[in-house]
mmJSON file of the N, C-alpha and C atoms, coordinates in Angstrom:
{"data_MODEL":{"atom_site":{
"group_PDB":["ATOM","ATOM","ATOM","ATOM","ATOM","ATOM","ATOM","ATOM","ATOM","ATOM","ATOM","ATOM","ATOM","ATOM","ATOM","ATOM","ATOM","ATOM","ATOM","ATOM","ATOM","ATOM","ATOM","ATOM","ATOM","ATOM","ATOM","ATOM","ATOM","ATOM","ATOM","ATOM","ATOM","ATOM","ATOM","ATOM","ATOM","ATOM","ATOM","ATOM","ATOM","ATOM","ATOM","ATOM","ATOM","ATOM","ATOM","ATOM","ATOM","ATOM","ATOM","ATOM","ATOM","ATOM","ATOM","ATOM","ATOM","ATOM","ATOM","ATOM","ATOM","ATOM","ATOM","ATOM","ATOM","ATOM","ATOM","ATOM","ATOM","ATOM","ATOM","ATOM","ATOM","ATOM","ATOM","ATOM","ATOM","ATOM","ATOM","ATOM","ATOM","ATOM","ATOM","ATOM","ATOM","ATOM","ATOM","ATOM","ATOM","ATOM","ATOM","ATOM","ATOM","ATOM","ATOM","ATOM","ATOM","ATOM","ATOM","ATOM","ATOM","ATOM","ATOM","ATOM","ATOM","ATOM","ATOM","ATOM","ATOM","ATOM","ATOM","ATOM","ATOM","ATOM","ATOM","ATOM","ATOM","ATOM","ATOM","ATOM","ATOM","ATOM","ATOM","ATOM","ATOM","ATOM","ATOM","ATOM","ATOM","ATOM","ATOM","ATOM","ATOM","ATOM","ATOM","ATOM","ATOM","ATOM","ATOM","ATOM","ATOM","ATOM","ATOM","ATOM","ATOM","ATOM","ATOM","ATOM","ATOM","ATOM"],
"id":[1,2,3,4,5,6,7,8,9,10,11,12,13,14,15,16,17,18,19,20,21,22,23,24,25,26,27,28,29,30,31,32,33,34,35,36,37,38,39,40,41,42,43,44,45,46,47,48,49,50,51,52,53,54,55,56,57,58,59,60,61,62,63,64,65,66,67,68,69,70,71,72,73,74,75,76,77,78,79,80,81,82,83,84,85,86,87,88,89,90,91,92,93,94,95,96,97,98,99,100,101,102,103,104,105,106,107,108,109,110,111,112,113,114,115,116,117,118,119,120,121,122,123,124,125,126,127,128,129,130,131,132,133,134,135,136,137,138,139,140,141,142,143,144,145,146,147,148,149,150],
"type_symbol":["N","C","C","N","C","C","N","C","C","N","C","C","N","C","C","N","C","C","N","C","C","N","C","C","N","C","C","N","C","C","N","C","C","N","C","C","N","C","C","N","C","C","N","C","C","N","C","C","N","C","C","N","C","C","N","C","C","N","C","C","N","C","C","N","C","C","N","C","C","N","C","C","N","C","C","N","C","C","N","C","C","N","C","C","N","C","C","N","C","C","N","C","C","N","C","C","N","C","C","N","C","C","N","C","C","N","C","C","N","C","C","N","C","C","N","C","C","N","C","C","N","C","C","N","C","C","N","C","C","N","C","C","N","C","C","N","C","C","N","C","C","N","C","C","N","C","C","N","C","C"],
"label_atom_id":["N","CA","C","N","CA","C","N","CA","C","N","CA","C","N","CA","C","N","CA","C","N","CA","C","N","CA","C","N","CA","C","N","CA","C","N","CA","C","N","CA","C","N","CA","C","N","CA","C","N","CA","C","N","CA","C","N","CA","C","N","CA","C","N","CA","C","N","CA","C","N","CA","C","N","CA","C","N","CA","C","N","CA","C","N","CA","C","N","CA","C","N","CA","C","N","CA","C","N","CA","C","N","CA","C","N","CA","C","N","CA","C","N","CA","C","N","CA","C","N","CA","C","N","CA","C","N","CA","C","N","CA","C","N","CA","C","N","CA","C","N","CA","C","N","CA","C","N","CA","C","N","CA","C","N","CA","C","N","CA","C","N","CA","C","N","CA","C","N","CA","C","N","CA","C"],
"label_alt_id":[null,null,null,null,null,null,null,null,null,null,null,null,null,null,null,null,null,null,null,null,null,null,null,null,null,null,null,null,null,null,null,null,null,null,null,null,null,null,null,null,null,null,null,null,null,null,null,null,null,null,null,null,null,null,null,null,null,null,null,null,null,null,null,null,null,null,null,null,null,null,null,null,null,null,null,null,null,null,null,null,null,null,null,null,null,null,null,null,null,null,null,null,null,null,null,null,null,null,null,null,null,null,null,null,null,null,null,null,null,null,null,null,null,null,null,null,null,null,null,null,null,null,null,null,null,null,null,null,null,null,null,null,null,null,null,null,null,null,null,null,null,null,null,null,null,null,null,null,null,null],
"label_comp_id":["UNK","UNK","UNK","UNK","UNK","UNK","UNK","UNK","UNK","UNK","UNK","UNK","UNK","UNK","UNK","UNK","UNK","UNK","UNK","UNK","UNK","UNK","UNK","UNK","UNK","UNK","UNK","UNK","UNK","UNK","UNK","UNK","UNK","UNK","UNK","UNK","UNK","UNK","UNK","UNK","UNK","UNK","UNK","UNK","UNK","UNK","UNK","UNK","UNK","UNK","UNK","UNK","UNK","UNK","UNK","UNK","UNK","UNK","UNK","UNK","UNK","UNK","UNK","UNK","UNK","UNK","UNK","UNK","UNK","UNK","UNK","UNK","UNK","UNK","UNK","UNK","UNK","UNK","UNK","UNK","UNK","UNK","UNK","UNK","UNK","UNK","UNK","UNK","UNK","UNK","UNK","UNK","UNK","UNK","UNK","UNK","UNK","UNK","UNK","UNK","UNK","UNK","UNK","UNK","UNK","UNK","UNK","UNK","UNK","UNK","UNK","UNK","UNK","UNK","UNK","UNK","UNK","UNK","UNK","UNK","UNK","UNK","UNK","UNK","UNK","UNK","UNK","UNK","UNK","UNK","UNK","UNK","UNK","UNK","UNK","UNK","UNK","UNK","UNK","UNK","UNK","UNK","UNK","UNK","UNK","UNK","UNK","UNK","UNK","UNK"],
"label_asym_id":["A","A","A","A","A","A","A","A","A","A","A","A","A","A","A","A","A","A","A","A","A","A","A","A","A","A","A","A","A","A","A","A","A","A","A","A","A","A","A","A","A","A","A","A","A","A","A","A","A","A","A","A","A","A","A","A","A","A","A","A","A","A","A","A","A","A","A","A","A","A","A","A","A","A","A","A","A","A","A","A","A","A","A","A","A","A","A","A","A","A","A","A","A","A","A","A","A","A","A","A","A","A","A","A","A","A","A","A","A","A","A","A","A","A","A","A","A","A","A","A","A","A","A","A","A","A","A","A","A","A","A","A","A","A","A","A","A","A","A","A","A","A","A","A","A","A","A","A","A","A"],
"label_entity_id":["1","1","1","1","1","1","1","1","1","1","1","1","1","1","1","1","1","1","1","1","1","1","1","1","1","1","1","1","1","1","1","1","1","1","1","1","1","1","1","1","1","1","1","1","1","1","1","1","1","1","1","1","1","1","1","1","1","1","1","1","1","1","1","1","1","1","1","1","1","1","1","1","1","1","1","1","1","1","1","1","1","1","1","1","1","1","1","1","1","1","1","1","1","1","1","1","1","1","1","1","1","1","1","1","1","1","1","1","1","1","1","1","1","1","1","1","1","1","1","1","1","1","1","1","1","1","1","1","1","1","1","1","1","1","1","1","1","1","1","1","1","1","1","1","1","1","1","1","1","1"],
"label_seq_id":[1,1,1,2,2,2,3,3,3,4,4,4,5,5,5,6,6,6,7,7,7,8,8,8,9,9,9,10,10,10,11,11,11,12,12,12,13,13,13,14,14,14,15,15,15,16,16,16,17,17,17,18,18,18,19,19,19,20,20,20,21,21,21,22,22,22,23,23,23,24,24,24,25,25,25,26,26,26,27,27,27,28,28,28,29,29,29,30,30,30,31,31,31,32,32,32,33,33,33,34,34,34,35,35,35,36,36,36,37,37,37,38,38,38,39,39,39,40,40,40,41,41,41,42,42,42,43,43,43,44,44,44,45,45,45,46,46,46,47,47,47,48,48,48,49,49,49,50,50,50],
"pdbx_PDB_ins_code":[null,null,null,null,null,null,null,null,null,null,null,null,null,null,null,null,null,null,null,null,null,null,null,null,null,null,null,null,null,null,null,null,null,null,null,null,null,null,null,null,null,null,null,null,null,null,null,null,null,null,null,null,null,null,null,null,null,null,null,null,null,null,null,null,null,null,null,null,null,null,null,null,null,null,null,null,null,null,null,null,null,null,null,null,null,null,null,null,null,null,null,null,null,null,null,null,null,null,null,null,null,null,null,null,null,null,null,null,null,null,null,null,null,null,null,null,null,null,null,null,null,null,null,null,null,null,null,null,null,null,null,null,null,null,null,null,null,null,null,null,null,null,null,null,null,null,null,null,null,null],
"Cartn_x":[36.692,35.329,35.359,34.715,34.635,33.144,32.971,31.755,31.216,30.005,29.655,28.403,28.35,26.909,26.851,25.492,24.845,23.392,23.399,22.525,21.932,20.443,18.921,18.334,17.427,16.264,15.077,15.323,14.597,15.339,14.758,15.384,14.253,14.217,13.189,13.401,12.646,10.763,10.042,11.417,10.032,9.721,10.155,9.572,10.545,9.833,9.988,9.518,10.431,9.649,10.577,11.687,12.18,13.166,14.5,15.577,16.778,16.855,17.512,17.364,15.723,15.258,16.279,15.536,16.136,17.762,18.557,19.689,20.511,19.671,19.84,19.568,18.374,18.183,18.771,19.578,19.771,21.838,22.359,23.5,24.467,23.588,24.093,24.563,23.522,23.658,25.008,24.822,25.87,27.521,27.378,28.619,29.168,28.091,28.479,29.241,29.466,30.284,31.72,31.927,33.074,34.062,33.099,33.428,32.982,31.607,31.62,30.198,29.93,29.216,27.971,27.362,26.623,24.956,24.838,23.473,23.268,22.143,21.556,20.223,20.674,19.867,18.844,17.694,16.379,15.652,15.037,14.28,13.149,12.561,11.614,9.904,10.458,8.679,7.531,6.317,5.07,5.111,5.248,4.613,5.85,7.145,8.072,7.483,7.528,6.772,5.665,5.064,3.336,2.599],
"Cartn_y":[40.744,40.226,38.781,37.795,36.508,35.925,35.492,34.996,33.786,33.441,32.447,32.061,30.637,30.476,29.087,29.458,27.837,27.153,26.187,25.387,24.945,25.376,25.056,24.214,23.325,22.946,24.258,24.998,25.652,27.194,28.126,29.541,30.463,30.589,32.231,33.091,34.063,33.751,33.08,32.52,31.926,30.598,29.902,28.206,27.415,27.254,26.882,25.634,24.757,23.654,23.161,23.808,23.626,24.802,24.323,25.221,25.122,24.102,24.593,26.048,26.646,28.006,29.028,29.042,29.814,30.297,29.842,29.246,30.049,29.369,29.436,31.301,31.719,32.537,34.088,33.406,34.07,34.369,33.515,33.551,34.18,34.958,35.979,37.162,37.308,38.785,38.868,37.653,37.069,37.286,37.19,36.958,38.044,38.93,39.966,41.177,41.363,41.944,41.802,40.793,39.649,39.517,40.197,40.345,39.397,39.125,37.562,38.035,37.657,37.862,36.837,36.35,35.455,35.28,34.183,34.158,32.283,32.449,30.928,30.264,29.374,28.688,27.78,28.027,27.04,26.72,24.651,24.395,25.518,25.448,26.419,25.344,25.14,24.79,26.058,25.238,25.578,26.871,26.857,27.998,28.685,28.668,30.346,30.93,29.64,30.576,31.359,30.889,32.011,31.475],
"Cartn_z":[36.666,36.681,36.172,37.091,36.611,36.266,34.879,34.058,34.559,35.182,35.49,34.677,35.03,34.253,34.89,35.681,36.226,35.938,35.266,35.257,36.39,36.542,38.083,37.645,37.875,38.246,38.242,39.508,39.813,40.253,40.353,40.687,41.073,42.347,42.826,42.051,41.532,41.958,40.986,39.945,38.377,39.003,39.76,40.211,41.362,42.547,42.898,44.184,44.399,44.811,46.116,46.46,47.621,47.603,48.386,48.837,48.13,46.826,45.593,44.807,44.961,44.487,45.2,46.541,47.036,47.025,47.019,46.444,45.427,43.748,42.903,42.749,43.637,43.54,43.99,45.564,45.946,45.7,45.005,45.067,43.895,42.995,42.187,42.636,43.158,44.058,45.539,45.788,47.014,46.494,45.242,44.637,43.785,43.731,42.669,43.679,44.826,45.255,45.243,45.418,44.922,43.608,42.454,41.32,40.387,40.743,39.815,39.156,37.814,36.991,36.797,37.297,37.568,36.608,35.593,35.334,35.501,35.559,35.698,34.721,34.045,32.897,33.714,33.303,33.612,32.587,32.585,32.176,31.7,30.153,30.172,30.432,31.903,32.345,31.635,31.498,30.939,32.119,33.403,34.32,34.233,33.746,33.52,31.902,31.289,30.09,30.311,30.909,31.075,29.734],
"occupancy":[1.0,1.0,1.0,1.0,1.0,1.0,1.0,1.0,1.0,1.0,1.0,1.0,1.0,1.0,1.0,1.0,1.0,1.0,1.0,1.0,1.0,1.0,1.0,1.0,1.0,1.0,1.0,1.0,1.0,1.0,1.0,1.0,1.0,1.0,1.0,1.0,1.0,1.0,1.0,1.0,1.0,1.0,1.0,1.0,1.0,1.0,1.0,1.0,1.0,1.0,1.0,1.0,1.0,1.0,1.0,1.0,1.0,1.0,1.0,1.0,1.0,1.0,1.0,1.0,1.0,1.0,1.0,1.0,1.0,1.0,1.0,1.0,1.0,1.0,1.0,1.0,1.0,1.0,1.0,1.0,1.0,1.0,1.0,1.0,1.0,1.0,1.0,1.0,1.0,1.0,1.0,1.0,1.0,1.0,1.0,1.0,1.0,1.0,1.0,1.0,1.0,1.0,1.0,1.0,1.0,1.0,1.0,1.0,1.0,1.0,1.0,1.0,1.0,1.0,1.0,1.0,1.0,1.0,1.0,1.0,1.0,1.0,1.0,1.0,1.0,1.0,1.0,1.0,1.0,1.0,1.0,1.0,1.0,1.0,1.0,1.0,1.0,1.0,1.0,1.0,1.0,1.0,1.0,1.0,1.0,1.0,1.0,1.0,1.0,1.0],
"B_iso_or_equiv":[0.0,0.0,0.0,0.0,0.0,0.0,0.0,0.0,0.0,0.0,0.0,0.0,0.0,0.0,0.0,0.0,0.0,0.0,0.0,0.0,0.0,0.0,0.0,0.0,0.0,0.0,0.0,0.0,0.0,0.0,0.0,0.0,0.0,0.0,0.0,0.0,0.0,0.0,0.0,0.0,0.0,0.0,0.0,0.0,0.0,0.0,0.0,0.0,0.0,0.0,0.0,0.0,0.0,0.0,0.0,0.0,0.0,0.0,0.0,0.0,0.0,0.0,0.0,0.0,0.0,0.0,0.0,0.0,0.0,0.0,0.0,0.0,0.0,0.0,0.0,0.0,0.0,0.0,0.0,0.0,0.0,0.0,0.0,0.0,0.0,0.0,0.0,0.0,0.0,0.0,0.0,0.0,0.0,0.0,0.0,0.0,0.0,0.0,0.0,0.0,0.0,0.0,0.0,0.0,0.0,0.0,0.0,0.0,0.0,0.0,0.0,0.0,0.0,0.0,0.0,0.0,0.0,0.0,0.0,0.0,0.0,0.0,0.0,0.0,0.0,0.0,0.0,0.0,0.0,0.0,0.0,0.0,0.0,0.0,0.0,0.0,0.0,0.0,0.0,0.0,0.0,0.0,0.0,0.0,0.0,0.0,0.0,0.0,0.0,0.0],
"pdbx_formal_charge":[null,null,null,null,null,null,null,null,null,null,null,null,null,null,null,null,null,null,null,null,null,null,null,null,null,null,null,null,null,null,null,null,null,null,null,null,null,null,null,null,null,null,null,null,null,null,null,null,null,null,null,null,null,null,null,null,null,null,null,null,null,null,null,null,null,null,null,null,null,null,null,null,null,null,null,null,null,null,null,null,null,null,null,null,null,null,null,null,null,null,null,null,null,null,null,null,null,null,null,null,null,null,null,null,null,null,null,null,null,null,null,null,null,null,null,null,null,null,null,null,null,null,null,null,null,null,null,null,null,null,null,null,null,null,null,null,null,null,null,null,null,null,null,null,null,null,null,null,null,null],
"auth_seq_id":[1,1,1,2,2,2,3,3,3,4,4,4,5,5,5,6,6,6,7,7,7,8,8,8,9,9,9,10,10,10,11,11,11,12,12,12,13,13,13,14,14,14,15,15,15,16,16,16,17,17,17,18,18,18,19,19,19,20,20,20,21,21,21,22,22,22,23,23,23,24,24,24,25,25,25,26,26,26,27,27,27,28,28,28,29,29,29,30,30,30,31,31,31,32,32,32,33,33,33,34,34,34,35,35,35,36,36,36,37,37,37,38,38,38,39,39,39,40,40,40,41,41,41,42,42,42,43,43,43,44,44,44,45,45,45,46,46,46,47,47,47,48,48,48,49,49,49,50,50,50],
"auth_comp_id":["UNK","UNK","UNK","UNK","UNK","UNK","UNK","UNK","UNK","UNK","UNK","UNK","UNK","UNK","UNK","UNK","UNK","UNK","UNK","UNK","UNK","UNK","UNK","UNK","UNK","UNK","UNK","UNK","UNK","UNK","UNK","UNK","UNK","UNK","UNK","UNK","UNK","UNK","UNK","UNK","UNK","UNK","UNK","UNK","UNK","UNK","UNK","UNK","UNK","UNK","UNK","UNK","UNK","UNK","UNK","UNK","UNK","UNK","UNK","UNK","UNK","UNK","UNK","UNK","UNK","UNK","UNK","UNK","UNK","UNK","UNK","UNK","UNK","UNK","UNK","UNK","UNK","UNK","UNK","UNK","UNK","UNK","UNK","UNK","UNK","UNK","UNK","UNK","UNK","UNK","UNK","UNK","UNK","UNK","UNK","UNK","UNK","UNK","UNK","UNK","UNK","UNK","UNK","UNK","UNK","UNK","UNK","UNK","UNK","UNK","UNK","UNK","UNK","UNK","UNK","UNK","UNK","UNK","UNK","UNK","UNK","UNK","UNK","UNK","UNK","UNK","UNK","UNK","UNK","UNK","UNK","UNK","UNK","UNK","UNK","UNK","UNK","UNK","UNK","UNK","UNK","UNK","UNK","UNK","UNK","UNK","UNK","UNK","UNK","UNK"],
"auth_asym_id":["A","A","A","A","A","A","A","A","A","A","A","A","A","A","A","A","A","A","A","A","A","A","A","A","A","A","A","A","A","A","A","A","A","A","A","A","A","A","A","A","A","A","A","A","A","A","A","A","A","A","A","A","A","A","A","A","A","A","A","A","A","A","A","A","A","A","A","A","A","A","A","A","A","A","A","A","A","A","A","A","A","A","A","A","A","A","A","A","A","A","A","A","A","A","A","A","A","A","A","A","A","A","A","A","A","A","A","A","A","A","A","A","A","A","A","A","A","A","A","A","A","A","A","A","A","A","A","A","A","A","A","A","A","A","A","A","A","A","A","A","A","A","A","A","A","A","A","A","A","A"],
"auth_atom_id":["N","CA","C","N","CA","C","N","CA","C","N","CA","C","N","CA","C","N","CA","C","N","CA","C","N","CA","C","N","CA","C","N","CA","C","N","CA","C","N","CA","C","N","CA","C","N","CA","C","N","CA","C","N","CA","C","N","CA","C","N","CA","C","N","CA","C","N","CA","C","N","CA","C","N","CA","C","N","CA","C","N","CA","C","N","CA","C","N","CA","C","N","CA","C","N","CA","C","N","CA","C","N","CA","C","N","CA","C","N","CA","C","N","CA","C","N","CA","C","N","CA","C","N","CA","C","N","CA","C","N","CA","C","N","CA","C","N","CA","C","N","CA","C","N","CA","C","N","CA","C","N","CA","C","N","CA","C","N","CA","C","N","CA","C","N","CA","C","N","CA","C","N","CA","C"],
"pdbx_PDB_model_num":[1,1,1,1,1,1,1,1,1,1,1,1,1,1,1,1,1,1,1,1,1,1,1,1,1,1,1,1,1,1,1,1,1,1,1,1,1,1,1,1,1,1,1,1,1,1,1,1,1,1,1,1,1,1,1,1,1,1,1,1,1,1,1,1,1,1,1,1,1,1,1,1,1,1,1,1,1,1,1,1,1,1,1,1,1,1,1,1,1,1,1,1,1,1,1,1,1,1,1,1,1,1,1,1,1,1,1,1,1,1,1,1,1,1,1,1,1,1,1,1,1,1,1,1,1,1,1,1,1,1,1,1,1,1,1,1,1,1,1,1,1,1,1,1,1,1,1,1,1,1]
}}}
């Protein structure tokens, strides 16, 4: 199992503003078959806080 960790801008579904989200969002899951452990750090914008 390999540990990843990526720094977004943005990540579906907490904010997004183009096709970096989608992306960010969708490529954990892409990879976790693979063997890869995947989380991703985001700005805490005012609208993921709530």
């Amino acid at each position: 199992m390999i540990d990843v960790l990526s720094v977004a801008s943005e990540i579906y579904p907490l904010i997004k503003t183009g096709g970096l989200a989608d992306v960010t969002g969708a490529l954990p899951g892409a990879l976790a078959p693979l063997g890869v452990s995947m989380r991703t750090l985001v700005p805490g914008y005012p609208a993921v806080l709530g």
